[in-house]
N, C-alpha and C positions, 0 to 999 in steps of 0.2 A: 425463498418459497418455503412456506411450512404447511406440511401437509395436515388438510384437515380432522379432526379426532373424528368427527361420524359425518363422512361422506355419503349426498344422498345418492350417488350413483356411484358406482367404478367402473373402470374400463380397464381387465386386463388385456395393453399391447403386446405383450408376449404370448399372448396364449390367442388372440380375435387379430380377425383380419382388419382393415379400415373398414370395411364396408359393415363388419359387423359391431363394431364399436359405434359407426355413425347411426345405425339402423335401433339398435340399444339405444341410446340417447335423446332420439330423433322420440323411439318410443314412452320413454319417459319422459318429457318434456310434454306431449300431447295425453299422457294419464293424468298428469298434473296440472293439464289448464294450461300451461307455460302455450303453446300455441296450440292451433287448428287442427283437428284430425284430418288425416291427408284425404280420407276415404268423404268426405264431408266436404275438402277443397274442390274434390275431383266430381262429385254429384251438384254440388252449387254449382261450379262453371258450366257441366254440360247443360243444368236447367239453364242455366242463364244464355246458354249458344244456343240450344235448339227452341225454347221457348221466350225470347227475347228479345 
């Protein structure tokens, strides 16, 4: 493994718990397009349950 020269995220495990390295991540991955805003999954499905 060689660590990369300009990482676009880090995650310090010594200093963040899991949930807040996953929740970091989770949120840059969703600024960058990489996937769906969750707030965006969770408004489609309910349109799509109550209006569907």
């Amino acid at each position: 493994y060689e660590e990369p020269e300009n990482p676009e995220i880090t995650i310090d495990t010594d200093r963040e718990t899991i949930e807040e390295g996953v929740s970091r991540i989770i949120s840059y991955l969703e600024e960058n397009g990489f996937i769906e805003n969750r707030v965006n999954i969770y408004f489609s499905d309910s349109a799509a349950t109550h209006y569907g």
